[in-house]
N, C-alpha and C positions, 0 to 999 in steps of 0.2 A: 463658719466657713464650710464646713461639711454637709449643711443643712443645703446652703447654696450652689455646692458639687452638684446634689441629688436632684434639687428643683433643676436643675439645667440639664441633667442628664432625662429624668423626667418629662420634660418639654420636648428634648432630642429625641425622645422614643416615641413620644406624642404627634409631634410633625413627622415621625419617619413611618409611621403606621399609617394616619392618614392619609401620607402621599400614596401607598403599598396599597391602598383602597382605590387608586383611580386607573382606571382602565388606560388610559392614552398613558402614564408610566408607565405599567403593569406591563404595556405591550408591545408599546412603543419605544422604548429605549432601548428593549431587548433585540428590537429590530432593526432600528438603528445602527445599534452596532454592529450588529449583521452583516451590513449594508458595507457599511464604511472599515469594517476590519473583514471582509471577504474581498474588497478592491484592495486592501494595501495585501490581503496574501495573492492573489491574483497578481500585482504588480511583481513581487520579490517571487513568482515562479515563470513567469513571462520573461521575467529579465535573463532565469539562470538558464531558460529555453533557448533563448537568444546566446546568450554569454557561449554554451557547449557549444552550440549549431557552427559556432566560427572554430572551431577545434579542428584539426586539418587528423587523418587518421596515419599512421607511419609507414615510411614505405618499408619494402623489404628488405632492403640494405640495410636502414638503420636499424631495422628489428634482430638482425643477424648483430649488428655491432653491439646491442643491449644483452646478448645471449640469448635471442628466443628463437630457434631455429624449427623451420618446419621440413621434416625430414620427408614426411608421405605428400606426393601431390597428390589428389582425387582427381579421376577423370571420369567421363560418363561411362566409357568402354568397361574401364575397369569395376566399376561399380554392375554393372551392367553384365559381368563376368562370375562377378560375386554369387550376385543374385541366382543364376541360372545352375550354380554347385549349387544352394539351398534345395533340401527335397519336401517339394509342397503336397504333395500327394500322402503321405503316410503323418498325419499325426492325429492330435489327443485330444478332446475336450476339456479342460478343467474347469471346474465349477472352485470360483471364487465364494468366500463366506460372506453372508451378509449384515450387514450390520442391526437389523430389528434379529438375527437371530443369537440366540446363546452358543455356548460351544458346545453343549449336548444335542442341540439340534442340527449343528452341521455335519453334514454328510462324512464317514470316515474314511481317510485316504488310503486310494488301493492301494 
């Protein structure tokens, strides 16, 4: 009975070498499934593209009733206000370290 395992498993490794020899398996199956499991993941992220897309986004009521309260409004003026306190005129160069170098070769901070 054992003898009989072996001749079968034998044979099983015989046909499955062989087949592992031919080009149109070797390449082809590989590509196959390529083919036909890049359409079904294409399907299942097409679908979930679609599924969110119909997702409505909250208004500002209900976002106040969930507790998410937007305290600052931005406005252009105001931004635009901001900007004009920054003083652009007086700063610094800093030289960032780079990565091809070690740390005794980076420059030491003033």
């Amino acid at each position: 009975m054992l003898e009989n395992i072996t001749g079968r498993l034998d044979s099983l490794r015989h046909t499955i070498l062989t087949l592992s020899k031919r080009r149109s398996l070797r390449y082809g199956v590989p590509f196959f499934l390529f083919v036909v499991g890049g359409s079904f993941g294409l399907r299942e992220w097409t679908q979930i593209r679609y599924q969110f897309s119909r997702v409505k986004g909250v208004s500002k009521e209900e976002a106040e009733k969930m507790g998410l309260h937007k305290e600052k409004t931005v406005t252009l003026e105001k931004t635009y206000e901001e900007i004009q306190k920054l003083d652009i005129d007086n700063w610094e160069n800093k030289r960032g370290p780079r990565p091809w170098e070690t740390p005794a070769q980076q420059p030491k901070k003033q």
